[in-house]
MIVEX-955866 format. One record per residue (C-alpha): z, x, y; residue number from 1. Coordinates in Angstrom, 3 decimals, decimal comma. Layout:
! MIVEX-955866
- up_east_north_seq
- Z_X_Y_NUM
...
END
This chain:
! MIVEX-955866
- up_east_north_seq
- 0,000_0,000_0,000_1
- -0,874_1,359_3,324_2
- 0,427_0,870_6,906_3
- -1,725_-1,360_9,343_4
- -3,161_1,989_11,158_5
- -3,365_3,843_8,161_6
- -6,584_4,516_6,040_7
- -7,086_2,547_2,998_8
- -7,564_5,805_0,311_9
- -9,788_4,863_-2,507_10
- -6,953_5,230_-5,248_11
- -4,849_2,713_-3,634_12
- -3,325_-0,384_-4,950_13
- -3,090_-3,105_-2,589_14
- -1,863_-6,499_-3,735_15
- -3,679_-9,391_-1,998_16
- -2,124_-12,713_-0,878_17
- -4,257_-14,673_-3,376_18
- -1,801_-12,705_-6,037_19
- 0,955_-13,277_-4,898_20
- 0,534_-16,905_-4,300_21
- -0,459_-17,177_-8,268_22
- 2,416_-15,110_-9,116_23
- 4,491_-18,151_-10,229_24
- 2,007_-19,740_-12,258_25
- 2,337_-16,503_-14,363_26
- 4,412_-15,992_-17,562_27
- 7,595_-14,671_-17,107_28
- 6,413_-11,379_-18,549_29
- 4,371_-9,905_-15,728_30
- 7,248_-10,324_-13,577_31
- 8,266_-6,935_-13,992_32
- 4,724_-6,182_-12,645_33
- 5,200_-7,401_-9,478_34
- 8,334_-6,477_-8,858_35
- 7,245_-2,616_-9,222_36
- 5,060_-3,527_-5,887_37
- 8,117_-4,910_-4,426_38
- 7,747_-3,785_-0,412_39
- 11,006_-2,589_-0,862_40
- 10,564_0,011_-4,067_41
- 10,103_3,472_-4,186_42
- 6,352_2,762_-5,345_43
- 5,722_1,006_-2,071_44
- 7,805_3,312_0,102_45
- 6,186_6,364_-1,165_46
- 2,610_4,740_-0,556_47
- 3,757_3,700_3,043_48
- 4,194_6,961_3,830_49
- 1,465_9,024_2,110_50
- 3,518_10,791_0,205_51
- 2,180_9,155_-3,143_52
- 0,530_12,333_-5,469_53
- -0,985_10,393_-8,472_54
- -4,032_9,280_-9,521_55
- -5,731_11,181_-6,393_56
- -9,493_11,684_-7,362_57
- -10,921_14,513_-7,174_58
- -15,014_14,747_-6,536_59
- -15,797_18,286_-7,648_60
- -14,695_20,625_-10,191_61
- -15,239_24,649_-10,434_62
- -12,319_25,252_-12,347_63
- -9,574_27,352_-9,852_64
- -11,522_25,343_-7,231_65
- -11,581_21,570_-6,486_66
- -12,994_18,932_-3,627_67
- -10,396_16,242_-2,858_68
- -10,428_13,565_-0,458_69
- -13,899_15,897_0,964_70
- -11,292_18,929_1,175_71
- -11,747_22,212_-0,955_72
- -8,409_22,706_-2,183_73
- -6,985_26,165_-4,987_74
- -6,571_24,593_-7,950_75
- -3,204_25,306_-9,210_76
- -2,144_22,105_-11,307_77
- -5,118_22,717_-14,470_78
- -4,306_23,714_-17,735_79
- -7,546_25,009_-17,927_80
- -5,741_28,027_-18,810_81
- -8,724_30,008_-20,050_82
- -10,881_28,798_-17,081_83
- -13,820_27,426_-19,592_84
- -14,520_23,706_-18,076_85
- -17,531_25,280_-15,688_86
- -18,314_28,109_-18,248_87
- -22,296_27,837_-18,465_88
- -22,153_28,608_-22,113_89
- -19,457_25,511_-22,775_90
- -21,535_23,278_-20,677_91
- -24,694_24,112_-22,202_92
- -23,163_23,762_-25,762_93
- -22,564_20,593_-24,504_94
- -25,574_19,403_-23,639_95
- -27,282_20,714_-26,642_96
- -24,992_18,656_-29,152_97
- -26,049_15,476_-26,552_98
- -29,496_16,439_-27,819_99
- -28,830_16,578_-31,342_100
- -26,280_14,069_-32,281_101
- -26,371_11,715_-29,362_102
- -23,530_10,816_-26,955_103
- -21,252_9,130_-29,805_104
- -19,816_9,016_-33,433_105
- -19,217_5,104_-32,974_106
- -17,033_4,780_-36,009_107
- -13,916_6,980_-37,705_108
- -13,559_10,259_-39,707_109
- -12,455_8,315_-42,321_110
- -15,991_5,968_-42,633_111
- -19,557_6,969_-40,350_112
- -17,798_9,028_-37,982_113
- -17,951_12,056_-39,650_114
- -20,372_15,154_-38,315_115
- -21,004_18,402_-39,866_116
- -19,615_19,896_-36,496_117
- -16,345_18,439_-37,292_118
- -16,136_20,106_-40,660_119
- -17,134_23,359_-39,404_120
- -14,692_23,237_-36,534_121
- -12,224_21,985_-38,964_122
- -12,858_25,458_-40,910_123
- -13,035_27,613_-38,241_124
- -9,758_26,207_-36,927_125
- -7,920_26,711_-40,193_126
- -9,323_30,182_-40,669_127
- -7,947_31,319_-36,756_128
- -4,814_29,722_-37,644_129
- -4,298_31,797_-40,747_130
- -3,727_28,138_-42,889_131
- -5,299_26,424_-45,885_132
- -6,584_23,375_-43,869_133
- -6,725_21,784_-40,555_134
- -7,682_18,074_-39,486_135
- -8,748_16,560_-36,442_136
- -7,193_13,819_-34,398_137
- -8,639_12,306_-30,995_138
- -6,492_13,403_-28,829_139
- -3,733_15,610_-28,759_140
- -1,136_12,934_-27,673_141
- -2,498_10,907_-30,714_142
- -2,470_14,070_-33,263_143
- 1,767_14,313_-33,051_144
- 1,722_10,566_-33,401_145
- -0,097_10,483_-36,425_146
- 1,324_13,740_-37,795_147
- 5,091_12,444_-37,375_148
- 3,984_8,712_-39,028_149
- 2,339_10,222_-42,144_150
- 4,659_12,934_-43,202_151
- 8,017_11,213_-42,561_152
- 8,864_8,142_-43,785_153
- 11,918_5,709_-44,747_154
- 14,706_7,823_-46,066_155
- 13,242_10,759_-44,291_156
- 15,464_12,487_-41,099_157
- 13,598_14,317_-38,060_158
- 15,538_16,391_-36,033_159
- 13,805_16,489_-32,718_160
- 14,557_18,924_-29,215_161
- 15,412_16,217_-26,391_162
- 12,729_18,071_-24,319_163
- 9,795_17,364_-26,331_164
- 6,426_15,949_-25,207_165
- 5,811_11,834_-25,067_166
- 3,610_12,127_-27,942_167
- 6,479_13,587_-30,360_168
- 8,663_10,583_-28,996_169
- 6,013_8,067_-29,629_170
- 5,473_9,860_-33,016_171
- 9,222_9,317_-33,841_172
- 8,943_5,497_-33,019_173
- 6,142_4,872_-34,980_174
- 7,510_7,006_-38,349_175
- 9,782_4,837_-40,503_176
- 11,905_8,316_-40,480_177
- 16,085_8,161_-38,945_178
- 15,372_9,895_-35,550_179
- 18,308_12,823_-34,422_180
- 17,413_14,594_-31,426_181
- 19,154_17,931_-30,579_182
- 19,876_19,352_-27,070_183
- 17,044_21,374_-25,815_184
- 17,164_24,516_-27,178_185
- 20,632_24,396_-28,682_186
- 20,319_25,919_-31,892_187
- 24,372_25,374_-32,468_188
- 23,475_21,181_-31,912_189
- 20,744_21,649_-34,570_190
- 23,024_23,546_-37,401_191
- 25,905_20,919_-36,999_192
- 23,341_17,603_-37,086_193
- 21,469_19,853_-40,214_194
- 24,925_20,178_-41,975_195
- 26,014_16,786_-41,130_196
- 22,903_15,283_-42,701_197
- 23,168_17,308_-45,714_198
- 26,523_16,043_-46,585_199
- 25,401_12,132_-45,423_200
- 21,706_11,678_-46,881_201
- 21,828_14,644_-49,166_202
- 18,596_13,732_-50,418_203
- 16,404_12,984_-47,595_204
- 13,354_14,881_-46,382_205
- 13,657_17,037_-43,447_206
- 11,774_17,654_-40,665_207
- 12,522_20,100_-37,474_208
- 9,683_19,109_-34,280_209
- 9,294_20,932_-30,994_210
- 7,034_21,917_-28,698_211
- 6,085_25,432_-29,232_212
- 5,996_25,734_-25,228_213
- 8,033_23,141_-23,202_214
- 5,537_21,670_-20,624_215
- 7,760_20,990_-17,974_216
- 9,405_24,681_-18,330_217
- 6,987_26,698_-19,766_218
- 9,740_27,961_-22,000_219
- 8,829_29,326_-25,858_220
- 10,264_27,590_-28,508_221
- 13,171_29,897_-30,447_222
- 10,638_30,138_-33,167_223
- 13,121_32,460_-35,462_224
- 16,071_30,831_-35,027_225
- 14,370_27,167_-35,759_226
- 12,779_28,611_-39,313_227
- 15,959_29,782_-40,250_228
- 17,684_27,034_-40,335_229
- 14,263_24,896_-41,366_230
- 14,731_27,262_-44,530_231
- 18,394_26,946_-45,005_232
- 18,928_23,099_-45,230_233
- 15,554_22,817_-46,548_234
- 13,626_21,586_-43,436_235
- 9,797_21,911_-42,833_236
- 9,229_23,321_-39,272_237
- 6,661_21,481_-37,066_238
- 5,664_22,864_-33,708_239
- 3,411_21,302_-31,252_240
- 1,455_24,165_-29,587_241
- -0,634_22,154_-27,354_242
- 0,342_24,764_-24,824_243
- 0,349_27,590_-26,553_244
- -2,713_27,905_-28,788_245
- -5,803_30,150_-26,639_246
- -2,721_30,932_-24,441_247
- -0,088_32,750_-26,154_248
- 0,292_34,969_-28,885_249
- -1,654_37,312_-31,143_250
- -5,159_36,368_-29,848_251
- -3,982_33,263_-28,694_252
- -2,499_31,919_-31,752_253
- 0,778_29,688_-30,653_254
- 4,266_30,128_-30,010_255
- 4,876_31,415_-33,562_256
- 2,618_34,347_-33,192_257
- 4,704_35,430_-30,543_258
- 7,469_36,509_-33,269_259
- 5,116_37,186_-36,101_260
- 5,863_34,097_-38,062_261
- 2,865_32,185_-37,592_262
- 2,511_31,713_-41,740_263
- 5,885_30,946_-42,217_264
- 5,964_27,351_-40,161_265
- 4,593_25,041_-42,163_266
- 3,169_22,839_-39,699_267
- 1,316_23,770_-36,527_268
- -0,502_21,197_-33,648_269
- -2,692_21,793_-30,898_270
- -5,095_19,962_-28,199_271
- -8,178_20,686_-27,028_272
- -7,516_19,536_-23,014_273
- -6,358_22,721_-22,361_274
- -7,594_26,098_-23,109_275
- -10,249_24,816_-25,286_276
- -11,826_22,528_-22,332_277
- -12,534_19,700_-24,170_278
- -10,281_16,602_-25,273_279
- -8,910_15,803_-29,206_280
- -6,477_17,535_-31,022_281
- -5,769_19,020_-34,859_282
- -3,234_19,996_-37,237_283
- -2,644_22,731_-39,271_284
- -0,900_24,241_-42,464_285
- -1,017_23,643_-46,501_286
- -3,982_21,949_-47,864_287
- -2,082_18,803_-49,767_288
- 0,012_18,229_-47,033_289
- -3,619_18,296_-44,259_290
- -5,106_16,033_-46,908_291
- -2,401_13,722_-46,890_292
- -2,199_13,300_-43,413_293
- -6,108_12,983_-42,899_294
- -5,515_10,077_-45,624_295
- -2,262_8,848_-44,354_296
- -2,340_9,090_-40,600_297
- -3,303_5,597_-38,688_298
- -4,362_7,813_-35,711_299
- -7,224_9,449_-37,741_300
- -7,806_6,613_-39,566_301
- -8,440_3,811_-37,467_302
- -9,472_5,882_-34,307_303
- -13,308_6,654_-33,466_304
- -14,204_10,413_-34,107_305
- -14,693_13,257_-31,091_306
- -18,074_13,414_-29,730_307
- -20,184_15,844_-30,538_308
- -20,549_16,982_-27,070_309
- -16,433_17,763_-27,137_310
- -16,874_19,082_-30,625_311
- -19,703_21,508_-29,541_312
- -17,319_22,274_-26,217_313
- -14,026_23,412_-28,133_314
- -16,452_25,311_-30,869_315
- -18,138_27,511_-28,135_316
- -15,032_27,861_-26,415_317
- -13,370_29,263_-30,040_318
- -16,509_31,794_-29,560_319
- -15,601_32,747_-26,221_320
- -11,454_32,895_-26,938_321
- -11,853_35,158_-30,423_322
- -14,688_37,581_-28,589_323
- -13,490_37,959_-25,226_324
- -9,227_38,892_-25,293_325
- -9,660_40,147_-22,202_326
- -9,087_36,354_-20,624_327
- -5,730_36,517_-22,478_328
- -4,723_39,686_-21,212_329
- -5,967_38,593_-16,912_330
- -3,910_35,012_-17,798_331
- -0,738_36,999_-18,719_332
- -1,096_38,913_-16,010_333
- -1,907_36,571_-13,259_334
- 1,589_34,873_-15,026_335
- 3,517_37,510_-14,508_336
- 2,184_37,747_-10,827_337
- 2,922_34,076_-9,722_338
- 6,573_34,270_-10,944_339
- 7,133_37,721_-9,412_340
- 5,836_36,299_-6,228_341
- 8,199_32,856_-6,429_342
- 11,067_34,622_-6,996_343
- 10,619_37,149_-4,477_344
- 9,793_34,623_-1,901_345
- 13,553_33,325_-2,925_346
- 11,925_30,085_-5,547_347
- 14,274_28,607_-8,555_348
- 11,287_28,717_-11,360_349
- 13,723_28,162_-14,190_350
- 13,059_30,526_-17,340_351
- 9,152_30,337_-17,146_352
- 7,443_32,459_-19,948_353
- 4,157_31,427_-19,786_354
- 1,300_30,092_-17,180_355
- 3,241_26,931_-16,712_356
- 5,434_28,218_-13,938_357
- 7,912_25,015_-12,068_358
- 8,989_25,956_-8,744_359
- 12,216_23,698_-7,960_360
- 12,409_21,415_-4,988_361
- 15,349_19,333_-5,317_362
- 15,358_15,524_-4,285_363
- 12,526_13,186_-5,072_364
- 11,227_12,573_-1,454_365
- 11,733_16,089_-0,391_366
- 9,177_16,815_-3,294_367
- 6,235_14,426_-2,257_368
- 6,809_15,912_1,131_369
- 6,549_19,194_-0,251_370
- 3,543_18,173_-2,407_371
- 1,964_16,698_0,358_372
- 2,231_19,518_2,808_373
- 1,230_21,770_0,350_374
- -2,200_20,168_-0,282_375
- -2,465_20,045_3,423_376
- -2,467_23,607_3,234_377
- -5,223_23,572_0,678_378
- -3,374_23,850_-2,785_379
- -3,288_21,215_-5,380_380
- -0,320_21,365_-7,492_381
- 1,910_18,704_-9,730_382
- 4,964_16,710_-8,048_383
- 7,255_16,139_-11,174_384
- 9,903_14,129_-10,607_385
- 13,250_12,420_-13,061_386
- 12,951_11,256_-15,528_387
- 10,766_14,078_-16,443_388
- 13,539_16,490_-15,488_389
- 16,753_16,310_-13,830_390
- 17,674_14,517_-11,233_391
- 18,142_16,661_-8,254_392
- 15,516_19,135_-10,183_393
- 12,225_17,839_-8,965_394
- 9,570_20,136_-9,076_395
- 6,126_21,638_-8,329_396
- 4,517_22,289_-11,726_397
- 1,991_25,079_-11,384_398
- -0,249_26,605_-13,556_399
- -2,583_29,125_-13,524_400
- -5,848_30,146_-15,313_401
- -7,413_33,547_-16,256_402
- -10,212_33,211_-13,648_403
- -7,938_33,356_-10,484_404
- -8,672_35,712_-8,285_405
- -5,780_38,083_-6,650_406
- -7,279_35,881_-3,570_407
- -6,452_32,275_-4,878_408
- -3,448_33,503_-6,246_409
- -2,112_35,130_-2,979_410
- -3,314_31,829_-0,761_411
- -1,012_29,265_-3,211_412
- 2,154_32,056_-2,533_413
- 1,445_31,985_1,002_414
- 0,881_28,265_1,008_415
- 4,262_27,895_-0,550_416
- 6,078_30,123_1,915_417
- 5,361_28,397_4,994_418
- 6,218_24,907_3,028_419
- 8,881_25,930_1,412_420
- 10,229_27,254_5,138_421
- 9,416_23,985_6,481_422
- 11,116_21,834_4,552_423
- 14,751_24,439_4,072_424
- 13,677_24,702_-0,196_425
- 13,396_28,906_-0,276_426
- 16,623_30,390_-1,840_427
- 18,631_26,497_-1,701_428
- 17,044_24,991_-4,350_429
- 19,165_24,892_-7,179_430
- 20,006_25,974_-10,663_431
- 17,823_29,409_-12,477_432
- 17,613_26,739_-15,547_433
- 17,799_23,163_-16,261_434
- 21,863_21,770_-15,725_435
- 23,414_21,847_-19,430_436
- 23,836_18,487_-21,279_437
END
């Protein structure tokens, strides 16, 4: 909603009086609806003001640079880590699988929807991953989902970190599994629900999930200390590298790789809408267990197949991630860079490990200001806000790609200097980590 001498932006809800008048004829169900566009809500309040950072549009895309509202602006929100959406060899890959296979599958894995491009990729996949099989999903969001419902089911128990992605959670309601979710990170939490589970349902399944890199955080996953006590009670260890795969690791294999124990965790995930440019998702690990999920899971099941043209897109950019390391090695180092340069401008950027680096704020409406100003200054970033993390923690998520240049990279620092001297953030913003639970 915007104020009388205020331009109506093109992502902009407003709610006309021919609504409103119909809103009592309605079922009592969509009253919840309009009450979110109450005029006195946060939702309205923050569009009011301008100060509303979602769903913005933006009309051109060269990777670390963007057009929004007819504004080049540093891209700094992407998690096109490897900087392959305006490759020419991704895009042409594209194009040529358009050519061959046309723009659609029409129909599931599981019945017409199968192509000889998804078995290869399904191959290739397992053999970079080091496992017996892999399977494809959609989406990434739907490939936990579907993992989670197949492989755990009544009488089953999985033990899940409280700072896991949507798609884990949604996973967990849809399994017929008992659902125990640790503290984030609190491997002590994790023993003592193990032990207590052994000695209540001492013959249920098991099943540890995390995120192999938290994507609010960028945080890695303690990898070592989760598979020891996955093999001590007898847990299988599922980690959901969406951020991590073609960004971490030995060659960009995942959070696991980090340690060396990428073939001891018996179950690994990944997407393709990051560092593989692309959209869809797969799993990983022992060839029954892949097979029964490709047979079991209702998210590869009753979903349509990738496109080939996304198919062809994640398969060139496999090309381009196992001949060219040298994108790994610029992304760690531009990482390193950003975090060096928000902490020694005086930034909170919690325990960042990888190229998702927050930068704390503090209060919600200090951070759309923040957000605001800072895309004034020509830098697109994410405004997080609770309950995505703590309240009084709202952040800036950035993240960076392997094709910055030292120039884009030094504009965003700069950019977040003068805002972060404007609005009183640098050196007051709060806590090096998350507040315990």
């Amino acid at each position: 909603m915007t104020m009388p001498d205020q331009k109506k932006r093109p992502h902009e809800f407003v709610r006309t009086k021919a609504v409103e008048s119909d809103a009592d004829d309605e079922p009592s169900l969509f009253e919840k609806c309009h009450e979110f566009f109450d005029p006195s809500g946060d939702y309205a309040k923050i569009k009011r003001a301008d100060l509303y950072p979602y769903f913005r549009p933006i009309e051109e895309s060269e990777g670390t640079q963007a057009v929004m509202d007819g504004e080049e602006v540093v891209m700094a929100g992407s998690n096109n880590y490897l900087g392959l959406t305006s490759d020419p060899r991704v895009k042409e890959a594209a194009k040529e699988a358009v050519d061959k296979y046309g723009t659609g599958c029409t129909g599931s894995r599981f019945l017409n929807g199968t192509l000889d491009m998804h078995l290869e990729l399904e191959e290739r996949l397992a053999n970079f991953m080091g496992k017996e099989k892999a399977v494809l999903f959609s989406t990434g969001y739907m490939t936990n989902e579907g993992v989670l419902q197949a492989v755990a089911g009544r009488g089953d128990i999985i033990f899940s970190d409280k700072d896991n992605h949507a798609c884990i959670n949604q996973g967990l309601r849809t399994s017929l599994a008992e659902t125990r979710r640790y503290r984030h990170n609190d491997m002590g939490h994790l023993r003592r629900m193990l032990e207590r589970a052994d000695k209540e349902s001492p013959n249920a399944g098991k099943l540890i999930a995390t995120d192999g890199v938290f994507s609010m955080s960028g945080k890695v996953a303690r990898v070592p200390d989760l598979l020891e006590l996955a093999n001590e009670f007898d847990a299988a260890l599922m980690l959901d590298d969406a951020h991590a795969i073609g960004v971490i690791g030995d060659g960009g294999r995942g959070s696991a790789s980090t340690f060396g124990l990428k073939d001891d965790v018996h179950l690994i995930t990944g997407t393709f809408s990051k560092s593989f440019a692309s959209i869809g998702g797969f799993a990983v690990g022992d060839r029954d267990v892949i097979e029964y999920i490709r047979h079991e899971a209702s998210t590869h099941i009753f979903s349509a197949s990738m496109p080939p043209a996304t198919v062809a897109t994640v398969l060139k950019s496999l090309d381009i991630l196992e001949n060219e390391p040298e994108r790994l090695d610029r992304l760690e180092e531009v990482s390193d860079y950003m975090r060096d340069g928000f902490r020694d401008l005086g930034f909170d950027v919690w325990e960042s490990e990888t190229p998702i680096i927050p930068v704390v704020i503090g209060d919600m409406e200090r951070c759309f200001r923040f957000w605001r100003d800072l895309l004034s200054e020509g830098v697109f970033v994410n405004a997080v806000v609770p309950p995505a993390v703590p309240k009084g923690q709202s952040l800036m998520r950035t993240s960076y790609m392997a094709t910055h240049t030292d120039e884009e990279l030094n504009r965003i620092l700069d950019a977040f200097r003068k805002v972060g001297k404007k609005h009183g953030v640098i050196g007051t913003n709060g806590h090096h980590a998350p507040p315990a639970e």
